[in-house]
KOLZA-747971 format. One record per residue: residue in three letters; x, y negated, z of N, C-alpha, C in turn. Coordinates in steps of 0.001 Angstrom, whole numbers, plus 524288, in hexadecimal, padded with zeros to 5 digits. Atoms other than C-alpha are relative to their C-alpha. Example, Ala and Ser with C-alpha at 12.3 -4.5 7.8 and 13.67 -1.06 7.14 Angstrom:
ALA8037A804A6800008300C8119481E78803847FB5080000SER7FCCC804A67FFC4835668042481BE47FCFE7FBBE802DA
REM end
This chain:
UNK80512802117FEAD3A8946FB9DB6FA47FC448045F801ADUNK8035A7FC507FDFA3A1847083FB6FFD8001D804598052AUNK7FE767FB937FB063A9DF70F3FB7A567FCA57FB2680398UNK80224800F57FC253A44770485B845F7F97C800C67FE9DUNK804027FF737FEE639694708C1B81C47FE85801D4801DFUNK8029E7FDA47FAEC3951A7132EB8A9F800147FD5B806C2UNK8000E802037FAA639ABB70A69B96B67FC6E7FC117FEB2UNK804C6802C4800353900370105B92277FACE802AC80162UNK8057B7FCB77FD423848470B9FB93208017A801E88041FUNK7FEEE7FDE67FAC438A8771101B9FAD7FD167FA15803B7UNK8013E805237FDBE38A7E7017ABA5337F8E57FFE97FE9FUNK805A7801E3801BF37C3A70047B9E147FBEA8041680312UNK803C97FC5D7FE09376D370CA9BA6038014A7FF32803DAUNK7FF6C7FFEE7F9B737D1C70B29BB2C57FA5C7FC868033AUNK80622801A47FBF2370D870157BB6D47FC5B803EF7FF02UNK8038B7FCAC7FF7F3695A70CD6BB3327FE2780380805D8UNK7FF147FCAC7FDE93651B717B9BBC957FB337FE6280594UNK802F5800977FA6D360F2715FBBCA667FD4B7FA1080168UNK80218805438009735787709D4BCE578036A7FCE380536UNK7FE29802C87FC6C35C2D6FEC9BD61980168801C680567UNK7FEFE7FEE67F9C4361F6701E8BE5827FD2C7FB4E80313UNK80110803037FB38359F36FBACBF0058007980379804E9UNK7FE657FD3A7FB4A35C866FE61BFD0F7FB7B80399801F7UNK803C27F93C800D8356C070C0EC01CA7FD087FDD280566UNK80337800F17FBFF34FFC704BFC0DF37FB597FAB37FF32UNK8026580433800A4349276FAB5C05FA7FB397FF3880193UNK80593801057FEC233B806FD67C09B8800AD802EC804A2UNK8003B7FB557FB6233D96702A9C18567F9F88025780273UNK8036F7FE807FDA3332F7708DFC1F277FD797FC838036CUNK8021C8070B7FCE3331DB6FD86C284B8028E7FC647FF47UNK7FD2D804EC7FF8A335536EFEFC24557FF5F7FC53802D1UNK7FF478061E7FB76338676E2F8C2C857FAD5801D480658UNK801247FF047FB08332ED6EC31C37B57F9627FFB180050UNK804757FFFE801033261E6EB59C34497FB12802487FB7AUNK802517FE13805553225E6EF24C269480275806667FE01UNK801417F9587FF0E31EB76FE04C24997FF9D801BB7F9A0UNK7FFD27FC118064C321E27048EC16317FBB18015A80089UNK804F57FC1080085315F3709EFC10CA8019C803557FA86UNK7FF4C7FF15804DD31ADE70BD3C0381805627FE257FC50UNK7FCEB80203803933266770C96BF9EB7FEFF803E57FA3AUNK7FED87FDDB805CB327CE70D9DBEB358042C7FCAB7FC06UNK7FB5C803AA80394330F2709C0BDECB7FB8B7FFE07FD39UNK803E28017A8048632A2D703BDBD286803857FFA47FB0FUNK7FC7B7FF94802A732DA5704BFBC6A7801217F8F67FCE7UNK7FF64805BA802A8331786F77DBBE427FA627FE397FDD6UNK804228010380377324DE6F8B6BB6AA7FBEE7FF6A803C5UNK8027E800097FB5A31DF86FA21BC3897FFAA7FAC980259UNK7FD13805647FDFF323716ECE4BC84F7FADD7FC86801D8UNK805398042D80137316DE6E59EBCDFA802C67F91A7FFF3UNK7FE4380478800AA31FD56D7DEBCDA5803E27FFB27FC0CUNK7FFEA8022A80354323566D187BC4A1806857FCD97FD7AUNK7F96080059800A4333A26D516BC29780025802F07FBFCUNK800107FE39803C4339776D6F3BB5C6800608051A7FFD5UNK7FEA17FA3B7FE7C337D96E69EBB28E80426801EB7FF68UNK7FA468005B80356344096E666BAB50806928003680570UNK7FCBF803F37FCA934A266E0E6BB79B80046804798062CUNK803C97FB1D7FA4E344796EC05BC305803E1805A37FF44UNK7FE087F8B0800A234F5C6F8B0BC4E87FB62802FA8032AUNK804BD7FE057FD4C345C76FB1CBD01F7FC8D7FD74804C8UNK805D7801CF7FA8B338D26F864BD9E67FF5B802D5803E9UNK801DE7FD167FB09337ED6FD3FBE6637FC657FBC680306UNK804A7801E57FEAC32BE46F9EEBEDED7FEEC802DC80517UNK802487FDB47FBB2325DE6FAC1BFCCF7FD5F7FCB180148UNK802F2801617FC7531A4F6F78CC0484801CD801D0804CBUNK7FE6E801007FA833197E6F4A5C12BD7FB0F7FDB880234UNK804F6800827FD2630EF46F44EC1C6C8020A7FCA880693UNK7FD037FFD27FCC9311996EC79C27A47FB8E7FB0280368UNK803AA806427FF4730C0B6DD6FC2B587FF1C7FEFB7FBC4UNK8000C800368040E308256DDE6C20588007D803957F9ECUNK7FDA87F9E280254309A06E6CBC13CE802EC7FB8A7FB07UNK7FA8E802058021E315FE6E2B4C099980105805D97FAEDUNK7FEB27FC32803A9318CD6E874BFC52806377FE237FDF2UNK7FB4380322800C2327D16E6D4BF94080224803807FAA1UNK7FF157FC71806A932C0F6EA41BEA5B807277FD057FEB2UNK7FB158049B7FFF533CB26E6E3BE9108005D803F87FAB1UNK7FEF18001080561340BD6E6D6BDA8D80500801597FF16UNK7FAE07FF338003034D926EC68BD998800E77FE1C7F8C3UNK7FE8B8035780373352A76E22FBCD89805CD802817FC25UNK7FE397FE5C8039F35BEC6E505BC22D806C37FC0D80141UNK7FD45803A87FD1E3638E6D806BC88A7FEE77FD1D802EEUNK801C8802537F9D6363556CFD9BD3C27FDD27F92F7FBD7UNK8004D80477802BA361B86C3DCBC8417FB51800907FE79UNK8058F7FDFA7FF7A354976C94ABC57B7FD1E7FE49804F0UNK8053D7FFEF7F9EB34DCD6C9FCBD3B8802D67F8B68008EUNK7FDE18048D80147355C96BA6ABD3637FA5B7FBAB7FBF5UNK802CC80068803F834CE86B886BC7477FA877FE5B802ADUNK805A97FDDD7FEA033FCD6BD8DBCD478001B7FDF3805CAUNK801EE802057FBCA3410B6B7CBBDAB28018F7FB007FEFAUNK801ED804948003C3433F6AA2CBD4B47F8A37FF9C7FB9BUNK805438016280362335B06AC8BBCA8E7FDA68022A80202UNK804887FF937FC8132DB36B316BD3407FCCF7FD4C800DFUNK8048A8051A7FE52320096AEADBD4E97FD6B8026D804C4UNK801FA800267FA7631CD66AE0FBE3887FAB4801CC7FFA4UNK8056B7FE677FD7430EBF6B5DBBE7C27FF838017680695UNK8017D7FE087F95B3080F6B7C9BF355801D38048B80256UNK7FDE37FC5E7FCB830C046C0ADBFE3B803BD803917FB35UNK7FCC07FDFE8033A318386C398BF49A805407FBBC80144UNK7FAC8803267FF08327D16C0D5BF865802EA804207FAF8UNK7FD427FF2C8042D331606C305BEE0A8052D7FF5880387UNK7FBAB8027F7FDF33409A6C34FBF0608046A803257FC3BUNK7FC2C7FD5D8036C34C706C739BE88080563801598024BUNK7FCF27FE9A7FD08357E86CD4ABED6C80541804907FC6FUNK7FCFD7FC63804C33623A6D08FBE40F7FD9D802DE7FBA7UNK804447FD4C8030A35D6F6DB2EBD9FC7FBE780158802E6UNK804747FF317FE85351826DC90BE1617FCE27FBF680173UNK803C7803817FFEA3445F6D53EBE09F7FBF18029B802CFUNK801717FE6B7FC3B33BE66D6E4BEB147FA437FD578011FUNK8031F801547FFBE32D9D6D408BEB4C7FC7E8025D803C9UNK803F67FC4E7FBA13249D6D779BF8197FA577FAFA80114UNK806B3801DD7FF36314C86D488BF8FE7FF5380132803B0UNK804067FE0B7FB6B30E3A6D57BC04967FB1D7FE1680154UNK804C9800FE7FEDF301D26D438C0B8C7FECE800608051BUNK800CE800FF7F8D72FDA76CE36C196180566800F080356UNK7FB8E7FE8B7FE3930B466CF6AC1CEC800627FB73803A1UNK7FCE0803757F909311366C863C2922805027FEA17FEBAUNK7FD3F802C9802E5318E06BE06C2411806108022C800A5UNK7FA028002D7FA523254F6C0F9C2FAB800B9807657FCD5UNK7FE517F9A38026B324A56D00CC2BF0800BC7FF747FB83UNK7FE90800B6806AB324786CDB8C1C0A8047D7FC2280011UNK7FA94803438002A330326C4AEC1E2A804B78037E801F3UNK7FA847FD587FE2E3382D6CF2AC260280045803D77FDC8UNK7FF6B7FC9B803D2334126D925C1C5E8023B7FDF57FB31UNK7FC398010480442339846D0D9C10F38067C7FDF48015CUNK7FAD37FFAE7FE36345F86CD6AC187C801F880555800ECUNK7FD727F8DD7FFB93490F6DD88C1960800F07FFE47FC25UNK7FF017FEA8802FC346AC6DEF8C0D158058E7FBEB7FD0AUNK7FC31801D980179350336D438C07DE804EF8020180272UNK7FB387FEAA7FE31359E46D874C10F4801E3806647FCA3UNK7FEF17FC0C80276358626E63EC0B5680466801467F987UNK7FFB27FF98802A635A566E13DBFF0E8036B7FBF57FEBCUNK7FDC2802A3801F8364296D76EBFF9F804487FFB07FF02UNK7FA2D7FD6D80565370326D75DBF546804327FEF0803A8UNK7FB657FE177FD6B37C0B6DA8FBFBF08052F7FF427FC05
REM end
């Protein structure tokens, strides 16, 4: 019984270590040909301005975008894809706010005065970016 306890803490640390992989072009410089990076950052769990379990968050990456409009996009890299499942059926719908879930990642972008046709081909990139394979 006690010899398998080290392949148990080996198994119990391997999710340790490095945070979630999202793809290294997730926030490009220009999206859907129109929308202009101004800004990227990560957040930490405790940081989280919505309202996903903290418990639940390996990591937050976050970008604004200036364009027709300006667009804040925050994707939740999730612990499991049964989680962001979770949170994009209890989500509570707000103004100029789309939600979408996409395997382990939950994906919440605000904007403001945006141009309906451009904020639609900027959230079709990003799903494509981000969708489970």
């Amino acid at each position: 019984m006690w010899a398998a306890a080290p392949v148990w803490t080996i198994i119990a640390l391997s999710g340790c270590g490095s945070p979630a992989a999202l793809p290294p072009d997730l926030f490009p410089a220009t999206a859907a040909g129109v929308w202009h990076r101004t800004a990227t950052w990560e957040l930490t769990e405790s940081q989280a301005p919505d309202p996903v379990p903290r418990n639940e968050i390996e990591r937050i990456a976050a970008a604004s975008y200036d364009g027709p409009g300006r667009i804040e996009a925050r994707v939740y890299a999730l612990h499991t894809p049964e989680v962001g499942v979770t949170l994009a059926q209890r989500w509570r719908p707000s103004s100029d706010t789309v939600f979408f879930n996409s395997g382990r990642c939950f994906v919440v972008l605000k904007w403001q005065a945006a141009d309906r046709k451009a904020l639609q081909d900027f959230i079709r990139e990003l799903q494509k970016k981000l969708a489970v394979k």
